[in-house]
C-alpha positions in Angstrom: 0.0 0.0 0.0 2.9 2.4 0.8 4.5 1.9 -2.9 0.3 2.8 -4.4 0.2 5.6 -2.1 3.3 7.3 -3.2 2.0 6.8 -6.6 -0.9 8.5 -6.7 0.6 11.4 -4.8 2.8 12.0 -7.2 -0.2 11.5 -9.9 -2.0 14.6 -8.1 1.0 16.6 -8.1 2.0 15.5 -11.8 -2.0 16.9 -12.5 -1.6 20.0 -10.0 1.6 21.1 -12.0 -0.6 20.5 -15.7 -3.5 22.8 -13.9 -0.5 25.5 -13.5 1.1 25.6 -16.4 -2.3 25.8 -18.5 -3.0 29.0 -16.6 0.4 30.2 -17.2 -0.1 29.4 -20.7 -3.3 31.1 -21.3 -1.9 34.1 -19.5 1.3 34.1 -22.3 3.9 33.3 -19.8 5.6 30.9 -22.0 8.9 30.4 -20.1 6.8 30.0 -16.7 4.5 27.1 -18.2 7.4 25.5 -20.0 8.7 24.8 -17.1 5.9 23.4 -15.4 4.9 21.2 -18.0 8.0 19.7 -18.0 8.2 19.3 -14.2 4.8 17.5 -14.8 6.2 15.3 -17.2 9.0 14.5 -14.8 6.3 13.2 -12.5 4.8 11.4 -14.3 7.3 9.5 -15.6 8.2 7.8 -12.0 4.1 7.4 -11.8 4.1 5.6 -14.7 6.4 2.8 -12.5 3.6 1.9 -10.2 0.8 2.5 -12.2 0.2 -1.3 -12.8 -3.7 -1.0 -14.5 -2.8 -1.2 -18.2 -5.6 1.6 -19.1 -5.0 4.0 -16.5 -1.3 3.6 -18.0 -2.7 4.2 -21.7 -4.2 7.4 -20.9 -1.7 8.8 -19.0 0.8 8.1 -21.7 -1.8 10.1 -23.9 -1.5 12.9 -21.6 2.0 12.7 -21.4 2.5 13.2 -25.2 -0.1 15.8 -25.4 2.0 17.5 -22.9 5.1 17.0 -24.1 4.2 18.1 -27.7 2.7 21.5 -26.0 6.3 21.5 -24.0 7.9 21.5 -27.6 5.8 24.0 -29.1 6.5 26.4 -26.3 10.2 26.0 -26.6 10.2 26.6 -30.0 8.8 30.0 -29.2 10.9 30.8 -26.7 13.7 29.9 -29.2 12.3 32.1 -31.9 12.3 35.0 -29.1 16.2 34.5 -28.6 16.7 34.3 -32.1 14.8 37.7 -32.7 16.3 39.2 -29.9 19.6 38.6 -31.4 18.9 39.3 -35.0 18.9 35.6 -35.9 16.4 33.5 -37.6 15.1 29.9 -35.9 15.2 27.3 -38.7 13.1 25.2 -36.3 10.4 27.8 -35.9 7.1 28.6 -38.7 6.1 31.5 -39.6 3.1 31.2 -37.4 5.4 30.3 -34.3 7.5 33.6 -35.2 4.3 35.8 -35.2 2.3 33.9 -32.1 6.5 34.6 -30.0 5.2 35.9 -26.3 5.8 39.8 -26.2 6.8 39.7 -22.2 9.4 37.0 -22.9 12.6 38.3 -21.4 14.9 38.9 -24.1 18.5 37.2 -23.8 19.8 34.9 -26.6 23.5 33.7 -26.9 26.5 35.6 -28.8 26.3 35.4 -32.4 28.6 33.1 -34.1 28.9 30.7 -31.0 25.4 29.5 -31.0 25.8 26.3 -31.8 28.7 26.1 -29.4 26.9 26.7 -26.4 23.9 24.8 -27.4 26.9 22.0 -27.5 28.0 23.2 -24.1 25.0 22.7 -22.2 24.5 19.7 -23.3 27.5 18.2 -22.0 27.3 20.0 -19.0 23.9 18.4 -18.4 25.1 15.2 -19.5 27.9 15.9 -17.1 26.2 15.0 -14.4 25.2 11.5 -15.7 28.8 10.6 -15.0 29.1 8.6 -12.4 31.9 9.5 -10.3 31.6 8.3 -7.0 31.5 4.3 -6.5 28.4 2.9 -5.4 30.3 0.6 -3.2 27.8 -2.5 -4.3 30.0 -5.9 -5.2 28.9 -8.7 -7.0 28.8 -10.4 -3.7 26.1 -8.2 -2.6 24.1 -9.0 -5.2 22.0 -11.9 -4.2 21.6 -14.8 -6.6 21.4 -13.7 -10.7 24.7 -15.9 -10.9 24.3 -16.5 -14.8 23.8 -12.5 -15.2 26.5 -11.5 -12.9 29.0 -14.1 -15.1 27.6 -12.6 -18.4 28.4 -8.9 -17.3 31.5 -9.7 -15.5 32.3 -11.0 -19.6 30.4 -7.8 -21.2 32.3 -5.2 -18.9 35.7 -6.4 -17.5 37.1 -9.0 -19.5 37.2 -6.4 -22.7 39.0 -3.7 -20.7 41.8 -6.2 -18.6 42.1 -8.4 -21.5 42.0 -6.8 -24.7 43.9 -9.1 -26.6 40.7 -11.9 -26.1 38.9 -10.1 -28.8 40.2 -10.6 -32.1 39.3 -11.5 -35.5 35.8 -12.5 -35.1 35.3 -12.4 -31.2 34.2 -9.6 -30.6 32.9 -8.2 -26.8 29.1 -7.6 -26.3 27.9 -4.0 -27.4 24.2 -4.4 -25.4 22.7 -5.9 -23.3 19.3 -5.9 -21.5 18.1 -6.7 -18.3 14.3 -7.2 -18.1 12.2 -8.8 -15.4 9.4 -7.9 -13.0 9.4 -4.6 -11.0 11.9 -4.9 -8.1 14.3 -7.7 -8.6 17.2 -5.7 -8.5 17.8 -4.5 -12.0 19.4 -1.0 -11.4 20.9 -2.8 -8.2 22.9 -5.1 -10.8 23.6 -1.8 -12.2 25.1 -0.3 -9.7 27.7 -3.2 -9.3 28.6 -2.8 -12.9 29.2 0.7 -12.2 31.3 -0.3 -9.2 33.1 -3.0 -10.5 34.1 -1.6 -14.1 37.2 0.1 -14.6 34.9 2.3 -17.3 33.4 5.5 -17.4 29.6 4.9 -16.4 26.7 7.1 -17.6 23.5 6.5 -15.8 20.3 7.9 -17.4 17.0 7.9 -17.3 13.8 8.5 -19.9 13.3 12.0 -17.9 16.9 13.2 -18.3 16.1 12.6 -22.1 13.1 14.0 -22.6 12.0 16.5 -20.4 15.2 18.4 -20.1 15.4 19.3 -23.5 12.7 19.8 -25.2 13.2 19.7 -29.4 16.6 18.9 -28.8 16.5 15.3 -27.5 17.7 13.6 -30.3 20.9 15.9 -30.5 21.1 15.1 -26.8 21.4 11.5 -27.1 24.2 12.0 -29.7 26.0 13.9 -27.6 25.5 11.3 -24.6 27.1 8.7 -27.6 30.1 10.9 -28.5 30.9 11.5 -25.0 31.1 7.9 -23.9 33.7 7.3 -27.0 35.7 10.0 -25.7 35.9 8.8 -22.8 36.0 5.1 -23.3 35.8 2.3 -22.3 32.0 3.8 -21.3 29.0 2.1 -20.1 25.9 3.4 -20.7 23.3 2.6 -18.5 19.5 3.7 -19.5 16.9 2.9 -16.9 13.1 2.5 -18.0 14.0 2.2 -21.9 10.7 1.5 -22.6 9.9 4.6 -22.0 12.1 6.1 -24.6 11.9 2.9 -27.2 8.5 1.7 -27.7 7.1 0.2 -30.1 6.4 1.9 -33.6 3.4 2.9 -34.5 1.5 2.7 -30.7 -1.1 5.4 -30.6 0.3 8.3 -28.8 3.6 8.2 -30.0 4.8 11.6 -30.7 6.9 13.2 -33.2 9.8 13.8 -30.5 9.6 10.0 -29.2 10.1 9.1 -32.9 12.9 11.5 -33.0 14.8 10.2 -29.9 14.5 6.2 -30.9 16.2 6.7 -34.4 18.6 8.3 -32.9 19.4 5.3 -30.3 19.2 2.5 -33.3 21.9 4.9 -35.4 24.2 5.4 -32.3 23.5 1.9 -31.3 24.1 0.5 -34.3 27.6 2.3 -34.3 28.3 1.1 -30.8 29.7 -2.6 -31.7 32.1 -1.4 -34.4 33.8 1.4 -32.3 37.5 1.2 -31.6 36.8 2.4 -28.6 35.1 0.0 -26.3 31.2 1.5 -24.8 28.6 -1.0 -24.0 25.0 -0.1 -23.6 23.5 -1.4 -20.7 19.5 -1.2 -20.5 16.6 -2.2 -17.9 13.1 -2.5 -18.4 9.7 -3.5 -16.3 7.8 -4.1 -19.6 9.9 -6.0 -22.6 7.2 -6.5 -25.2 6.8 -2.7 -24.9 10.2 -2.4 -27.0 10.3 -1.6 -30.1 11.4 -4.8 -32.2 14.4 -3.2 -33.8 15.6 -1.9 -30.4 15.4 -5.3 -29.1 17.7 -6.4 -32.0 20.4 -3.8 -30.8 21.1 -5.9 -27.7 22.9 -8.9 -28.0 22.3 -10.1 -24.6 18.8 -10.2 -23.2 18.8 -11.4 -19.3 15.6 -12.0 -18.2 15.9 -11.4 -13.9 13.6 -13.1 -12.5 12.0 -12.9 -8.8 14.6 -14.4 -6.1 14.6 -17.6 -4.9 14.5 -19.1 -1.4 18.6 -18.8 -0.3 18.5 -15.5 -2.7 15.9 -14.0 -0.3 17.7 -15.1 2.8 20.7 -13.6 1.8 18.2 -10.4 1.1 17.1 -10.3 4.8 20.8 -10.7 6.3 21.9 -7.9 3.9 18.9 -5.3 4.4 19.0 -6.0 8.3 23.0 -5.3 8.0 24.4 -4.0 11.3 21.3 -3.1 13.1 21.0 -5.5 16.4 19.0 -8.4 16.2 19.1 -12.1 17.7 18.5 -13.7 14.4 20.2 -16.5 13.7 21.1 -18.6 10.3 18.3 -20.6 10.7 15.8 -17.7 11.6 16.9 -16.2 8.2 16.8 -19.4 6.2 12.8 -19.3 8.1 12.2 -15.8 6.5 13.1 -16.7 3.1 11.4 -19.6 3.0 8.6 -17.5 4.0 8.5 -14.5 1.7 7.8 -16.6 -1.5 6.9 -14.5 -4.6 8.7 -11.1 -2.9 10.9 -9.3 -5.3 14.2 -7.7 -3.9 12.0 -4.1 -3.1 9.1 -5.7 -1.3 11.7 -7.7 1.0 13.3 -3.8 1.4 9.9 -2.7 2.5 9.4 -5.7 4.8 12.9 -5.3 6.4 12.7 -0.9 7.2 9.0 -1.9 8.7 10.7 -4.6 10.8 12.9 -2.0 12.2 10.5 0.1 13.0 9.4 -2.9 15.3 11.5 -2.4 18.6 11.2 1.3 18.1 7.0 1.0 18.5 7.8 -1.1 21.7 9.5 1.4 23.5 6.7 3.6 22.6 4.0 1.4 23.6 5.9 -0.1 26.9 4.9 0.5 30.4 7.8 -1.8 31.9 11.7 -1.4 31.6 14.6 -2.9 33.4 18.3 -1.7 33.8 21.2 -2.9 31.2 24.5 -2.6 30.7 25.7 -1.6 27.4 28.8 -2.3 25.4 31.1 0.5 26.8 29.8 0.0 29.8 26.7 2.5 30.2 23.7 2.1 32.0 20.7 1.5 29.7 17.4 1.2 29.8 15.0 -1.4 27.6 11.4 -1.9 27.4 10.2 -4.8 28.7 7.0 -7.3 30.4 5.8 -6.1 33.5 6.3 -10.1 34.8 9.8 -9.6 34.1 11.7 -10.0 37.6 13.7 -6.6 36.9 11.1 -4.6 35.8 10.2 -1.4 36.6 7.4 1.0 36.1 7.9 3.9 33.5 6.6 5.0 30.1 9.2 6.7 27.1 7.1 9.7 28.3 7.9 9.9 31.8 11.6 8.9 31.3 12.0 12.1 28.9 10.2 14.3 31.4 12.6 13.0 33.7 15.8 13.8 31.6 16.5 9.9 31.3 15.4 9.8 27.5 19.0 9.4 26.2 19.4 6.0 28.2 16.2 4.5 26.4 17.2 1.8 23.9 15.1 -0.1 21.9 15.7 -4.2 22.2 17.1 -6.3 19.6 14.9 -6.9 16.7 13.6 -10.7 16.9 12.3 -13.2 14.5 8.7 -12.6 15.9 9.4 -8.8 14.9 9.3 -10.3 11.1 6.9 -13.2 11.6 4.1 -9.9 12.4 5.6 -8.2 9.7 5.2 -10.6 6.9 1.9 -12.0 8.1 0.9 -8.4 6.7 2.6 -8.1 4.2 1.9 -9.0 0.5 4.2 -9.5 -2.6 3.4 -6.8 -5.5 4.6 -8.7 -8.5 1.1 -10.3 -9.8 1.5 -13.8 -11.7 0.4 -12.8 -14.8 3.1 -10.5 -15.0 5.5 -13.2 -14.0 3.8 -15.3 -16.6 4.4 -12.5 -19.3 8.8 -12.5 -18.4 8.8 -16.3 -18.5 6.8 -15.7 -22.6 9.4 -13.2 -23.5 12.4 -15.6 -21.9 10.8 -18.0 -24.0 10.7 -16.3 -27.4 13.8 -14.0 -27.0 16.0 -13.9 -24.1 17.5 -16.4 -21.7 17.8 -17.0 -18.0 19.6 -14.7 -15.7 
């Protein structure tokens, strides 16, 4: 429930934003609504990844190209106001454009001559920040399970850069590669350990930074994004929620600028394996079938990552619970994933932060505590029964009043703490969706 909550808050804000920038639109402020719309696009792009009923989804994605087109139109008018302002003329603008250009626009432009430089310029400063330059400090190891997917990346993205004399002649490393499976089983976690692991420059992108950002200029965006990982190669490039960017041709809905974007992807794509310079393109998606078809081609591997399995999920628990105190033991966590069957990777993060919440609610709730000792030696106090021999009478409340609110500490968390939690709790991947993976595994991918 807390996952569809979040969703359709950010569904009324996504609508609240639209509601704005119409106003701001009908009043002529064209750079005010521009950005609005876009920041309403933004939203409801992350909406679109819990929204799970398949027409709620269609119409949305209606709205969003409506939008988006709008978002287009106004940046072209806002261009044509530059280019007036500074004596130019914008190719990409009509006549009718030209003549509708907002009077109250503030008038800047760039220097003439250098245009096309700093349109170049803020490009790759915005794609600047798709570098990854910190570590994510996630190893292989701490991926659980995916054994097959973790070999076939560990042969797609550090075999060609440590041993560059394996590919010769024919042999040639892998140029993309896809990770698809159900909502939450770790895909952009696997990500994140190729990022840490390869000794390459890592791009991480989303549909939003490709869209929404730049307006009429996406496709020139994405080639940027391409030259810039050959510079700097060996590059990986990781888009998340391709689907979003690459559907399939043809869908109703499909604008002229989604068009735009996906040809440019196949070209550079289709440029990617024959580079001297190594860059891989690394994709995830929720919804494979949603590809376009010659997209799909583009990758040579397709790793279908399914949900986790029994040890995999055990491992899940031990890593999630990390160094928080608990009294589990091997067996206790063995118990939990044998108990969790059909939760992905997320719902087993949800399961896990409400389980710590556990010992916190008992010190709230408690009426009883008894004196501890702690590890350096403190005195400490912990909730407990009032049939426990030490126990004392006090609430959290009376122990703050009394200036002793710093010596509270919450107990351990215990396997009961999980067994309430997961008798609640409900897996959010439906099998018909699991059904749909296992069709596409079937027909075009292989097991992760």
């Amino acid at each position: 429930m807390g996952d569809l909550g979040g969703g359709i808050a950010i569904r009324e804000k996504a609508i609240a934003l639209v509601k704005e920038a119409v106003e701001r639109d009908k009043a002529s402020e064209y750079a005010a609504a521009f950005k609005l719309y876009t920041s309403a696009l933004d939203h409801f792009t992350v909406y679109l990844k819990y929204e799970k009923n398949p027409m709620m989804q269609q119409t949305i994605k209606t709205k969003f190209t409506e939008y988006l087109e709008r978002a287009e139109e106004l940046k072209k008018l806002m261009d044509a106001d530059d280019a007036a302002a500074d004596g130019r003329t914008n190719p990409n603008a009509s006549p009718e454009l030209i003549k509708a250009r907002p009077k109250d626009t503030k008038k800047g432009g760039v220097g003439k001559g250098g245009a096309e430089d700093d349109e170049m310029s803020k490009m790759r400063g915005a794609l600047g920040g798709a570098i990854v330059t910190e570590k994510p400090d996630v190893k292989w190891d701490d991926v659980a399970g995916l054994t097959s997917a973790k070999e076939a990346l560990k042969e797609a993205v550090i075999l060609p850069v440590k041993f560059p004399q394996f590919f010769t002649g024919k042999r040639k490393a892998w140029s993309g590669f896809l990770l698809y499976g159900p909502p939450g089983t770790g895909k952009s976690f696997l990500a994140k350990a190729v990022a840490t692991e390869a000794d390459s420059t890592f791009f991480s992108i989303s549909s939003s930074d490709l869209v929404s950002k730049w307006m009429g200029e996406s496709e020139k965006l994405v080639n940027q994004l391409f030259t810039m990982a050959r510079e700097k190669s060996p590059s990986i490039i990781f888009i998340d929620e391709i689907d979003a960017l690459c559907g399939a041709r043809g869908e109703g809905g499909e604008s002229e600028a989604s068009r735009r974007i996906k040809t440019e992807i196949l070209v550079q794509m289709q440029g990617v394996g024959n580079e001297a310079g190594r860059v891989l393109v690394l994709a995830a998606t929720n919804t494979p079938y949603q590809l376009d078809q010659a997209v799909r081609r583009r990758f040579d591997k397709r790793i279908y990552i399914p949900l986790p399995d029994a040890p995999a999920r055990a491992h899940m628990f031990r890593v999630h619970v990390g160094e928080t105190p608990h009294d589990l033991t091997d067996a206790d966590f063995q118990s939990l994933g044998a108990q969790s069957e059909g939760f992905s990777g997320s719902d087993i993060d949800h399961v896990v932060k409400d389980v710590l919440y556990e010992p916190v609610r008992k010190t709230q709730e408690a009426t009883h505590f008894k004196t501890t000792t702690g590890p350096d030696g403190d005195e400490r106090y912990v909730p407990c029964s009032p049939g426990d021999p030490d126990a004392w009478e006090r609430t959290l409340e009376q122990l703050a009043e009394d200036g002793l609110g710093e010596r509270v500490h919450p107990p351990p968390i215990s396997a009961n703490d999980f067994r309430k939690v997961l008798a609640r709790a409900r897996p959010t991947v439906a099998a018909g969706d699991l059904e749909e993976h296992e069709r596409f595994t079937r027909e075009f991918g292989e097991e992760g």
